[in-house]
C-alpha positions as a Markdown table, in Angstrom:
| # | Residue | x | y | z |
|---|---|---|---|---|
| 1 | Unk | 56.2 | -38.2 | 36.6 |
| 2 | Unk | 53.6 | -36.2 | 38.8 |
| 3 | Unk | 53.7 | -33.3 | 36.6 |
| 4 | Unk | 53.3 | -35.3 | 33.7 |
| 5 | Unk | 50.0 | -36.8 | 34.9 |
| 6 | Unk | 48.9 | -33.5 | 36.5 |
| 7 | Unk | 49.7 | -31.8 | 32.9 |
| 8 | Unk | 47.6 | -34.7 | 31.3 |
| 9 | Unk | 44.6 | -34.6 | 33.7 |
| 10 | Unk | 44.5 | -30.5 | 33.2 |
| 11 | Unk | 44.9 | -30.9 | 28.9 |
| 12 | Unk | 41.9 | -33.4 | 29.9 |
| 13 | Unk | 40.0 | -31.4 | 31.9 |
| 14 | Unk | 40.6 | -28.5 | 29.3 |
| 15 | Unk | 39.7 | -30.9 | 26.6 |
| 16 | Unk | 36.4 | -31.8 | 28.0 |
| 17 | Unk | 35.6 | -28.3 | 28.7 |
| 18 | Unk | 36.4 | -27.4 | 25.0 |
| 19 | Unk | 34.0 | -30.2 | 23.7 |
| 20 | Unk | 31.2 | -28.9 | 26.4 |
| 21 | Unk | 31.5 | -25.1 | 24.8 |
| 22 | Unk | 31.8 | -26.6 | 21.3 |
| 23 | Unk | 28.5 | -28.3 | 22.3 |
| 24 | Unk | 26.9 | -25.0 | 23.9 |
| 25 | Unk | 27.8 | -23.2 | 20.9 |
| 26 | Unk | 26.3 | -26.0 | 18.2 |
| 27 | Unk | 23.2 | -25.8 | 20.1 |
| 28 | Unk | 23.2 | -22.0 | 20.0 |
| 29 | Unk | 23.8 | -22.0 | 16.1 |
| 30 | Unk | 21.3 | -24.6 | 15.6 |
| 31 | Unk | 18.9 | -22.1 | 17.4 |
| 32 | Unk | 20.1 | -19.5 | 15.7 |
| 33 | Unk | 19.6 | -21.0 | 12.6 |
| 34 | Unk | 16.0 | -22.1 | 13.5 |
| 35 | Unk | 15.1 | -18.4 | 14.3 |
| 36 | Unk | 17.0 | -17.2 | 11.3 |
| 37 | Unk | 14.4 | -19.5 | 9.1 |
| 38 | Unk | 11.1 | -18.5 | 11.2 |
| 39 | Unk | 12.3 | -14.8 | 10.4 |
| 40 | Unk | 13.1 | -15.0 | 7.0 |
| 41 | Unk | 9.4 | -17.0 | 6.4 |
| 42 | Unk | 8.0 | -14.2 | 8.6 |
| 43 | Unk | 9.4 | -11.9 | 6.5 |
| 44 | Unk | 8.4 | -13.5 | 3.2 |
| 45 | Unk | 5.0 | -14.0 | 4.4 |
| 46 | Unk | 5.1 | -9.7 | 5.7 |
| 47 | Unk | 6.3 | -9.3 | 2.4 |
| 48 | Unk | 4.0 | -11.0 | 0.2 |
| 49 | Unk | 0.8 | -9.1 | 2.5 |
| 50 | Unk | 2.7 | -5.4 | 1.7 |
| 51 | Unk | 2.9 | -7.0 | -2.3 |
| 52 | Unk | -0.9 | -7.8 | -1.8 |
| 53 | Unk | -1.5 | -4.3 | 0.0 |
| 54 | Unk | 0.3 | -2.5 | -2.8 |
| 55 | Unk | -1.7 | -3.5 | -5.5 |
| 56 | Unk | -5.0 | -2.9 | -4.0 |
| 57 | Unk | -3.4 | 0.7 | -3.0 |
| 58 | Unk | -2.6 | 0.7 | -6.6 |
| 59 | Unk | -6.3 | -0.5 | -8.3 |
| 60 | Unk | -7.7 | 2.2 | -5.2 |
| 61 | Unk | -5.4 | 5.0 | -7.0 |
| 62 | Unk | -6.4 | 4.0 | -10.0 |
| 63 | Unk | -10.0 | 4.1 | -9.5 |
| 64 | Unk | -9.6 | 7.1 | -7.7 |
| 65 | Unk | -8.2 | 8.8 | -11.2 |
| 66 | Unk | -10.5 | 7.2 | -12.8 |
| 67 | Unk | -13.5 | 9.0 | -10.5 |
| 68 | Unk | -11.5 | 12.1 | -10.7 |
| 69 | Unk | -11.7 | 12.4 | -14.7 |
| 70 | Unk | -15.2 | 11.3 | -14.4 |
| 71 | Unk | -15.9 | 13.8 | -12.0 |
| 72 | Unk | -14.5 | 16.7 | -14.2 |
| 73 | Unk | -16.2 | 15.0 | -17.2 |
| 74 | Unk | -19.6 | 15.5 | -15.4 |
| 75 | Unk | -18.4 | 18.8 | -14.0 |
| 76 | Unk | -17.9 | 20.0 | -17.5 |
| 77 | Unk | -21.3 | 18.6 | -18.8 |
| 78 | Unk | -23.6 | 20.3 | -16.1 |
| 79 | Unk | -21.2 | 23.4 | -17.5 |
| 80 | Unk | -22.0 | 23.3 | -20.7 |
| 81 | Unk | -26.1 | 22.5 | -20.0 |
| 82 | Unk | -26.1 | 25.3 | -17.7 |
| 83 | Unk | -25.2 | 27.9 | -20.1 |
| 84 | Unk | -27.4 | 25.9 | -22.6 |
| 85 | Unk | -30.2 | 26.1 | -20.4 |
| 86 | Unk | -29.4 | 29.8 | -19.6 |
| 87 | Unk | -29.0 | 30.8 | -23.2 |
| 88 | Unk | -32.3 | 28.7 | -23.9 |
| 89 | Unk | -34.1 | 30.5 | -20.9 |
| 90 | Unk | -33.1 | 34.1 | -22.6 |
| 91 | Unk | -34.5 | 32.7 | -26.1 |
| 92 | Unk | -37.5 | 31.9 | -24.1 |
| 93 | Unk | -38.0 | 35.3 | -22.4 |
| 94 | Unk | -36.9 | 37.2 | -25.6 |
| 95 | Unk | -39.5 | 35.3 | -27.9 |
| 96 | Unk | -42.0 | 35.9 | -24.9 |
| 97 | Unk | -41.3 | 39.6 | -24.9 |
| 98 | Unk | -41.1 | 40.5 | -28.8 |
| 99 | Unk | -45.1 | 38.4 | -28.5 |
| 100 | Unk | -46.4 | 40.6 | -25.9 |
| 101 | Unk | -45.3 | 43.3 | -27.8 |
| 102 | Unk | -46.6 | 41.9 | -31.0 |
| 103 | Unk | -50.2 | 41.5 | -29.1 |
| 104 | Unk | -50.1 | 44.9 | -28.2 |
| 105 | Unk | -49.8 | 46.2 | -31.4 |
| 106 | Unk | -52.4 | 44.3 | -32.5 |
| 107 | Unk | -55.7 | 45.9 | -32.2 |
């Protein structure tokens, strides 16, 4: 009969420490759980900013063509009004030259 009470006591102790592990470990998943959700609404939130930062990285590109092409448009302008104004400038002295030479044939 001793050994029977002695097993009982010992499934009783082992019982109680069970439910105190089962308890430790509930607690730890609740925790778990809880820093599980602040991450994944930390992560959302890192998220949405890197969504946000992409598409002003994307408008900034964009502009950044679109000052490119307007660079190479005005590039190409003072190009072509440079040789305007050089082929203009030879008019100018050519014209200049054939009147001198008109003048001094001219008595």
């Amino acid at each position: 009969m001793a050994d029977g009470a002695r097993e009982r006591r010992e499934a009783i102790r082992q019982l109680a420490d069970l439910r105190r592990r089962l308890a430790t470990a509930e607690d730890a998943l609740a925790e778990a759980q809880a820093a599980s959700k602040r991450a994944e609404e930390a992560f959302d939130a890192a998220s949405g900013r890197f969504d946000d930062a992409e598409r002003v990285l994307d408008a900034a590109r964009e502009d950044r063509a679109q000052a490119r092409r307007n660079r190479y448009a005005a590039r190409q302008a003072y190009e072509r009004a440079s040789v305007t104004a050089d082929r203009l400038a030879r008019r100018v002295r050519e014209a200049s030259e054939r009147l001198d030479q008109a003048a001094e044939l001219t008595p």
